[in-house]
C-alpha positions in Angstrom: 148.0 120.7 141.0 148.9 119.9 145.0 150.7 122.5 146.4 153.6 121.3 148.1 153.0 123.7 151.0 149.5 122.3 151.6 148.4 120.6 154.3 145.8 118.5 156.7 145.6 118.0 160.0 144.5 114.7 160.5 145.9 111.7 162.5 147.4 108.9 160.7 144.7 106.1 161.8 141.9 108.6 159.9 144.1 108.6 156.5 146.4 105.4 156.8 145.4 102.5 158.6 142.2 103.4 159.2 140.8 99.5 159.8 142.9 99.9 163.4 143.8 102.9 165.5 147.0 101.0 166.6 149.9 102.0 164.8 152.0 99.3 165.5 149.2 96.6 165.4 148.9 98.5 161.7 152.6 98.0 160.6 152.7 94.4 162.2 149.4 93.8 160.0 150.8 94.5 157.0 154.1 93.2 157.3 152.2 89.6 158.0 150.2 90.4 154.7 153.2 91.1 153.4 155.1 88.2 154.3 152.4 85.7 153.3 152.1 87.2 149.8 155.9 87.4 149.1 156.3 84.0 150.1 153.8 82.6 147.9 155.6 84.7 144.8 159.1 84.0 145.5 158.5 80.2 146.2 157.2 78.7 143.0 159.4 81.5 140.7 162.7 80.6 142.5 161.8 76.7 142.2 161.3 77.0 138.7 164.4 79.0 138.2 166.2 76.7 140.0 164.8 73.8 137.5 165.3 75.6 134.4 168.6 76.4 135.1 169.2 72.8 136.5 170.6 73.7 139.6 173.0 70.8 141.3 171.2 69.5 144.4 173.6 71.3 146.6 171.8 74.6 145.9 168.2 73.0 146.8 169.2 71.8 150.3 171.8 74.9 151.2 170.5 77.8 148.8 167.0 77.6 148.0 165.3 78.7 151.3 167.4 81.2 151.9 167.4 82.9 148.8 163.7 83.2 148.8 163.5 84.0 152.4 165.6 87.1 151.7 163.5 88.3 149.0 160.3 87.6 150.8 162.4 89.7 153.8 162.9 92.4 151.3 159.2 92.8 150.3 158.0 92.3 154.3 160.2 95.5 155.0 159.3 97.3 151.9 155.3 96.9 153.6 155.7 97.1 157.4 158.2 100.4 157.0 156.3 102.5 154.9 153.1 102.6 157.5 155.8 103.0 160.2 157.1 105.8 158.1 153.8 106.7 157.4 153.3 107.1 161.0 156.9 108.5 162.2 156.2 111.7 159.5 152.8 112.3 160.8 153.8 112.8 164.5 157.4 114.7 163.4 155.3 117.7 161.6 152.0 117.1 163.1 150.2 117.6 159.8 149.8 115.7 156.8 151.5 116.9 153.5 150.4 116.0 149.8 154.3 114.5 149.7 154.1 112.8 152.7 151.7 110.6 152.9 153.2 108.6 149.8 156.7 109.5 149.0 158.1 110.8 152.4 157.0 107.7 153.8 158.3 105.3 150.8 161.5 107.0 150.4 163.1 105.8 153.6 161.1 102.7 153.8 162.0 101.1 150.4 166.0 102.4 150.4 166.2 100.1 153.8 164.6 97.0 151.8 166.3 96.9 148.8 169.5 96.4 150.9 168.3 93.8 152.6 167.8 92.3 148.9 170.3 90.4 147.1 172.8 92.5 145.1 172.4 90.5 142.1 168.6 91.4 142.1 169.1 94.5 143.0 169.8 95.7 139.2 166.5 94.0 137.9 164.3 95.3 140.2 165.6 99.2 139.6 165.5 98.7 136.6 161.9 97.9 136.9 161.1 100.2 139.4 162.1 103.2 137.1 160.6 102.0 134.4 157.6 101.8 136.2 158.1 105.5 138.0 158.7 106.9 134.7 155.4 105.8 133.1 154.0 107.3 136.2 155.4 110.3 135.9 153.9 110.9 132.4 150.7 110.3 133.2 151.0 112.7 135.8 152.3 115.5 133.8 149.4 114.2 130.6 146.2 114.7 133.7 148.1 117.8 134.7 148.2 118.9 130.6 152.1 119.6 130.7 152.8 117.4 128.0 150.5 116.1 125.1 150.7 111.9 124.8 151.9 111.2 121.2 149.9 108.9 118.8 151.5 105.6 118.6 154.4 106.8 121.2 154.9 103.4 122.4 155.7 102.3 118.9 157.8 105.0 117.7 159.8 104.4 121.3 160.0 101.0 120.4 161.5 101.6 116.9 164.4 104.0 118.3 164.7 101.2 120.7 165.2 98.4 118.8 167.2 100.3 116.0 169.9 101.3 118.8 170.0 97.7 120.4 170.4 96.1 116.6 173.1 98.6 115.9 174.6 97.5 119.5 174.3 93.8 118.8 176.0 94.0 115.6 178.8 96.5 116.9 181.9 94.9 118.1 181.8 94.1 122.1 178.5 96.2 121.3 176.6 93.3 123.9 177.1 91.5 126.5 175.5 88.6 128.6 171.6 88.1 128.0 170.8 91.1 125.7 173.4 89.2 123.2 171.8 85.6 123.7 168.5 87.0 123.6 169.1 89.2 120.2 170.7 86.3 118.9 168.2 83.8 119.6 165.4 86.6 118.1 167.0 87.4 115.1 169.6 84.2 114.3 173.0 83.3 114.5 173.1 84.2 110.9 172.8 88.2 112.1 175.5 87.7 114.9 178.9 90.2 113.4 182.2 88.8 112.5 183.9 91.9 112.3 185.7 91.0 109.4 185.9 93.3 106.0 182.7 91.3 104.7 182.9 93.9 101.4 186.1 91.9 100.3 184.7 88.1 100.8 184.8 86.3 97.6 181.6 85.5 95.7 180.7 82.2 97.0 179.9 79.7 93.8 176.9 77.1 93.9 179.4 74.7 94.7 180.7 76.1 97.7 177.7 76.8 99.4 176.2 73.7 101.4 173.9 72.0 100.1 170.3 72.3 100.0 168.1 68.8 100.4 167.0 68.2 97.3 162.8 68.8 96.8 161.8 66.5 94.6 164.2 63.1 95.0 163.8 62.7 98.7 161.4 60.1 100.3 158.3 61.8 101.7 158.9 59.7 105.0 161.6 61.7 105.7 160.1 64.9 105.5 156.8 63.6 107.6 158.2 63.0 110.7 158.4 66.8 112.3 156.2 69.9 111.2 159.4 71.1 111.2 160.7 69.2 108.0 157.4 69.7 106.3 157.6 73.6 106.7 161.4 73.4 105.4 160.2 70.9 102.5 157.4 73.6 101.5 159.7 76.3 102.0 162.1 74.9 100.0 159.5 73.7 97.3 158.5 77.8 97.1 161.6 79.1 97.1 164.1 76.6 95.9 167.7 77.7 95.7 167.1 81.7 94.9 169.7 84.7 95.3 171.5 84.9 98.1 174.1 87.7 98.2 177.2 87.1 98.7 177.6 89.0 102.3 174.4 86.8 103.6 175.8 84.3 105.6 172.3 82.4 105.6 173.7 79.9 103.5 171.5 77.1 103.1 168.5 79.2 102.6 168.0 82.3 99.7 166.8 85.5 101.0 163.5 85.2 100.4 163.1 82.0 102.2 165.5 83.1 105.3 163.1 85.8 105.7 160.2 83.6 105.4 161.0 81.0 107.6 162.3 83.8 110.2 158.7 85.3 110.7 157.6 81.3 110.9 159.9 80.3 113.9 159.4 83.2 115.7 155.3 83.8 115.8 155.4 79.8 116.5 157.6 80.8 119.6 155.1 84.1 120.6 152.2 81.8 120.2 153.4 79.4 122.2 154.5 81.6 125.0 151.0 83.6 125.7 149.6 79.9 125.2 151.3 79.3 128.4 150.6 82.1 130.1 147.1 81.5 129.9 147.3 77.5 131.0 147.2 78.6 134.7 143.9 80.3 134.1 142.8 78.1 132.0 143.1 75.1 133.9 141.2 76.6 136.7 138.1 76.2 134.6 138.9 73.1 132.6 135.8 70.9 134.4 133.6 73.6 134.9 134.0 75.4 131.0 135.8 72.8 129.3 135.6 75.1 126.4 137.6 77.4 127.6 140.5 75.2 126.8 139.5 76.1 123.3 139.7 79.3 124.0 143.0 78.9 124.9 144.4 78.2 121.2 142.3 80.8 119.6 142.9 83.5 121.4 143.4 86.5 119.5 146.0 87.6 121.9 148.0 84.7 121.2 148.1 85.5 117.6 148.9 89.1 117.9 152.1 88.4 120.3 153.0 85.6 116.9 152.8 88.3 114.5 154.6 90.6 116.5 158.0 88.6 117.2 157.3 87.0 113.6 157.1 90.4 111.6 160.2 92.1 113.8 162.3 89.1 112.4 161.4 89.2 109.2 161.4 92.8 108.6 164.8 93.0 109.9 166.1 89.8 108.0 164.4 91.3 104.7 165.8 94.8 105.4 169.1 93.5 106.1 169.6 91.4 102.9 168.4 94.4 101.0 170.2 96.4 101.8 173.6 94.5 101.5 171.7 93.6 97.8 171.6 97.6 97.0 175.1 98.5 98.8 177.3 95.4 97.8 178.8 94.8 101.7 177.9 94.3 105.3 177.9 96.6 107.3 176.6 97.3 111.1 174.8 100.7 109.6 172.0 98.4 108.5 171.4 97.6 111.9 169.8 101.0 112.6 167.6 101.1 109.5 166.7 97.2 109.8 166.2 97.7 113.2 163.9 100.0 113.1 161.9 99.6 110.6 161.3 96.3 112.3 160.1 98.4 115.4 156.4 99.4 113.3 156.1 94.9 114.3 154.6 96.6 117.6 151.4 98.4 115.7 150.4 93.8 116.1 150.8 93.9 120.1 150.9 97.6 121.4 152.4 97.6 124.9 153.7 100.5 126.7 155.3 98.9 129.5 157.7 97.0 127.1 158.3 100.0 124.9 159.4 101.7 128.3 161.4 98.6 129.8 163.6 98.0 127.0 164.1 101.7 126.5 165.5 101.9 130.4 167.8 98.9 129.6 169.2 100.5 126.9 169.7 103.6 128.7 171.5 101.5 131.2 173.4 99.6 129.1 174.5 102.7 127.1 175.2 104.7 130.6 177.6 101.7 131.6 179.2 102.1 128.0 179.7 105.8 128.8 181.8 104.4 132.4 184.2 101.9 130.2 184.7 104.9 127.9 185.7 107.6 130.7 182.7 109.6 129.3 180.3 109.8 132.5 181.1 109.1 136.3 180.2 106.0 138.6 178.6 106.4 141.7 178.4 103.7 144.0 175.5 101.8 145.4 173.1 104.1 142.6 170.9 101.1 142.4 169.5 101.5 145.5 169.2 105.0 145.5 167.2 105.1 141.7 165.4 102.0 143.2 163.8 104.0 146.7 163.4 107.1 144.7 161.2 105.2 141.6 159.3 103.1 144.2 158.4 106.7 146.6 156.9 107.7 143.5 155.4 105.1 142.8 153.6 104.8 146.1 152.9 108.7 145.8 150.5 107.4 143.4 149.4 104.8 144.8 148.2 106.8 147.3 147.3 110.4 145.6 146.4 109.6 142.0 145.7 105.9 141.7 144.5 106.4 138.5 147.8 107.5 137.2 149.6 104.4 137.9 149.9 100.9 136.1 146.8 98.7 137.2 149.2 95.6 137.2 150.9 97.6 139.9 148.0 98.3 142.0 146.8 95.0 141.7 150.5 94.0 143.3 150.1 96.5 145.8 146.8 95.4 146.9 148.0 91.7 146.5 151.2 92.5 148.8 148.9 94.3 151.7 146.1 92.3 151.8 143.9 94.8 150.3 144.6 97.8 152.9 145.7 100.0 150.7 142.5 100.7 149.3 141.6 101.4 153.0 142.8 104.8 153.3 140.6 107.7 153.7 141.1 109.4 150.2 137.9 111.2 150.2 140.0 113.9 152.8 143.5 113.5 150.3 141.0 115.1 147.7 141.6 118.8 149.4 145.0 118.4 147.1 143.6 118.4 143.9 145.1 114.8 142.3 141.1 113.6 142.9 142.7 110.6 145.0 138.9 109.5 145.5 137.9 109.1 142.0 138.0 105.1 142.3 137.0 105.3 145.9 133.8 107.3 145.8 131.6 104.3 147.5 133.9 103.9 150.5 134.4 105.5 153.5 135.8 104.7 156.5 134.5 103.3 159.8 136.2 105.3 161.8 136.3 105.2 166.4 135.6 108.1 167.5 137.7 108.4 170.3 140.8 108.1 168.0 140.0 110.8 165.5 140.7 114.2 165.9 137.6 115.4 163.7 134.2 114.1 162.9 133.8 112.2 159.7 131.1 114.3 157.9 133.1 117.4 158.6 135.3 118.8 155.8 138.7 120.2 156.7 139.6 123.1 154.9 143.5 123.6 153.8 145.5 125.7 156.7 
């Protein structure tokens, strides 16, 4: 492990910016990088957001640009401060530090950003940010054996997780905002809580219950127009007009077929959205390797995302009718069992990084519960702060222990700088111990002579 007290004394163009002995030319550099890259993100993903959620045309010709020249602002500062940080800490202690170089310099660097950032972005992207640093952290501490990585951690992560958001969704004022129109277009209206003493509600007759389309009289026409009506018609043809219990408010459909037709919808809807994903790709190669269109709808990742969203719906549905079967009411207790029993879906699409985001929303969303309730204090402006202090860690790694940190990250990082981060002269950071050279072992610097204080080939022992 580093030592905190450690130390090198080398200049900041034979670690940092090593492709110019300038450090202002060096900042400039990557701010222009910077600039260039966050301009090309925030462009297309603000125009589409802007189409989606059919902006009027008063917000293309007075909002638009501004919006997403602040952002891009917000990244350009993020980039140019942390080499000027970089910089500033090197010539205030005159040595190098295994915090420095990465946090030190980040700390300040991305707490500045972020406020030039709007505030209603500022949420998501701490959010993101600690999500991220907290993945990082615990692959630090699994290299460094403090903790052992559990088998399957993401998906037992993802069961607590889901089980507490289903027992929130079903809880009075239990969610809010997108978490309650995203549950409730996942799972069904039929799921959402009415709060009222469902245990009492009348058995509903055959009468009362809207009626199903009959199977066998209707005109085949009908039911051929839409894959839609010919999955309902073979649904209906399997199941017909089964048990329902009384508490199910999935009337038109029995139990067995609203689970059914759950897990149907929703691996159509995960197909079709890693489908899209990969069209940009795709397209790239469509005269070149016209096959790869083909590709496209047999991917096995496309299936895997299906059976994912399909199985967490169904297994909830199912769980949720049987257990108002075995205890004769509804209640918002099934939520936890339903919900996470559903959570094993994830063994079809393992993915840390969405175990880990939803678990920080939740934490979030139970921490502002906590404020309504008197039980924990508010502190002002805390989104900025969490947000500096998960991105400083982040970059610690970055530049320390690359290998500890999420490779979609790095590839963003490297994106954002124009490939200069992988231009620092690890092969000296390795004195710390974090082996900050282990993915850099073919490159080393060209360095000018008359800017370094030592000579390449010479080792620098730790003072």
């Amino acid at each position: 492990m580093a030592a905190l007290s450690k130390s090198i004394p080398h200049n900041c163009y034979e670690i940092g910016h090593t492709w110019s002995s300038s450090c202002t030319l060096s900042s400039l550099q990557v701010a222009a990088g910077a600039l260039e890259a966050s301009l090309k993100i925030y462009a297309p993903l603000y125009l589409i957001a802007a189409i989606l959620r059919r902006k009027k045309k008063d917000y293309y010709k007075k909002r638009l640009i501004p919006e997403i020249l602040q952002s891009a602002s917000f990244l350009t500062t993020n980039g140019g401060l942390y080499i000027v940080f970089f910089c500033l800490l090197r010539k205030l202690l005159g040595r190098f530090y295994s915090w420095s170089a990465g946090f030190g310099a980040a700390l300040p660097a991305s707490y500045i950003a972020i406020l030039i950032e709007r505030k209603s972005r500022r949420g998501l992207l701490t959010i993101y940010m600690a999500n991220l640093a907290t993945e990082t952290v615990f692959r630090m501490a699994v290299t460094r054996g403090i903790v052992n990585p559990l088998k399957h951690g993401e998906v037992l992560l993802f069961c607590i997780t889901a089980s507490l958001y289903m027992f929130f969704f079903r809880s009075k004022d239990g969610l809010k905002g997108f978490a309650f129109s995203a549950l409730k277009f996942i799972v069904g209206k039929e799921e959402i809580p009415t709060h009222s003493s469902l245990a009492e509600l009348p058995s509903a007759s055959r009468s009362e219950r809207p009626a199903l389309p009959p199977t066998g009289t209707e005109q085949p026409s009908s039911y051929g127009r839409t894959i839609t009506a010919l999955t309902r018609r073979l649904l209906d043809s399997l199941c017909k007009r089964g048990p329902r219990h009384r508490c199910c408010k999935h009337y038109q459909d029995n139990c067995i077929s609203y689970c059914i037709k759950g897990f149907i919808r929703m691996f159509s809807v995960g197909y079709l959205i890693q489908c899209c994903l990969k069209v940009p790709s795709a397209f790239r190669h469509v005269f070149t390797k016209p096959s790869r269109l083909l590709s496209l709808l047999y991917n096995k990742e496309n299936f895997q995302l299906g059976a994912f969203l399909g199985s967490f719906v169904s297994i909830y549905k199912g769980t949720s009718c049987f257990l108002r079967w075995v205890r004769n009411l509804d209640d918002e207790l099934h939520a936890l069992v339903a919900g996470f029993l559903a959570g094993f879906s994830m063994f079809f699409y393992k993915s840390t990084t969405i175990s880990m985001y939803l678990f920080s929303k939740l934490v979030e969303t139970m921490y502002f519960k906590g404020i309504e309730a008197g039980h924990f204090p508010y502190f002002p402006n805390s989104d900025t702060v969490i947000y500096a202090i998960s991105t400083a860690i982040c970059f610690q790694a970055a530049v320390m222990e690359v290998q500890n940190l999420r490779p979609s990250y790095w590839k963003f990082l490297l994106r954002l700088t124009k490939g200069r981060f992988a231009l620092m002269n690890r092969k000296v950071l390795d004195v710390f111990g974090t082996e900050a050279s282990r993915h850099f072992k073919d490159f080393t610097p060209k360095l000018d002579p008359r800017y370094t204080l030592f000579a390449q080939d010479v080792d620098m022992q730790l003072s």
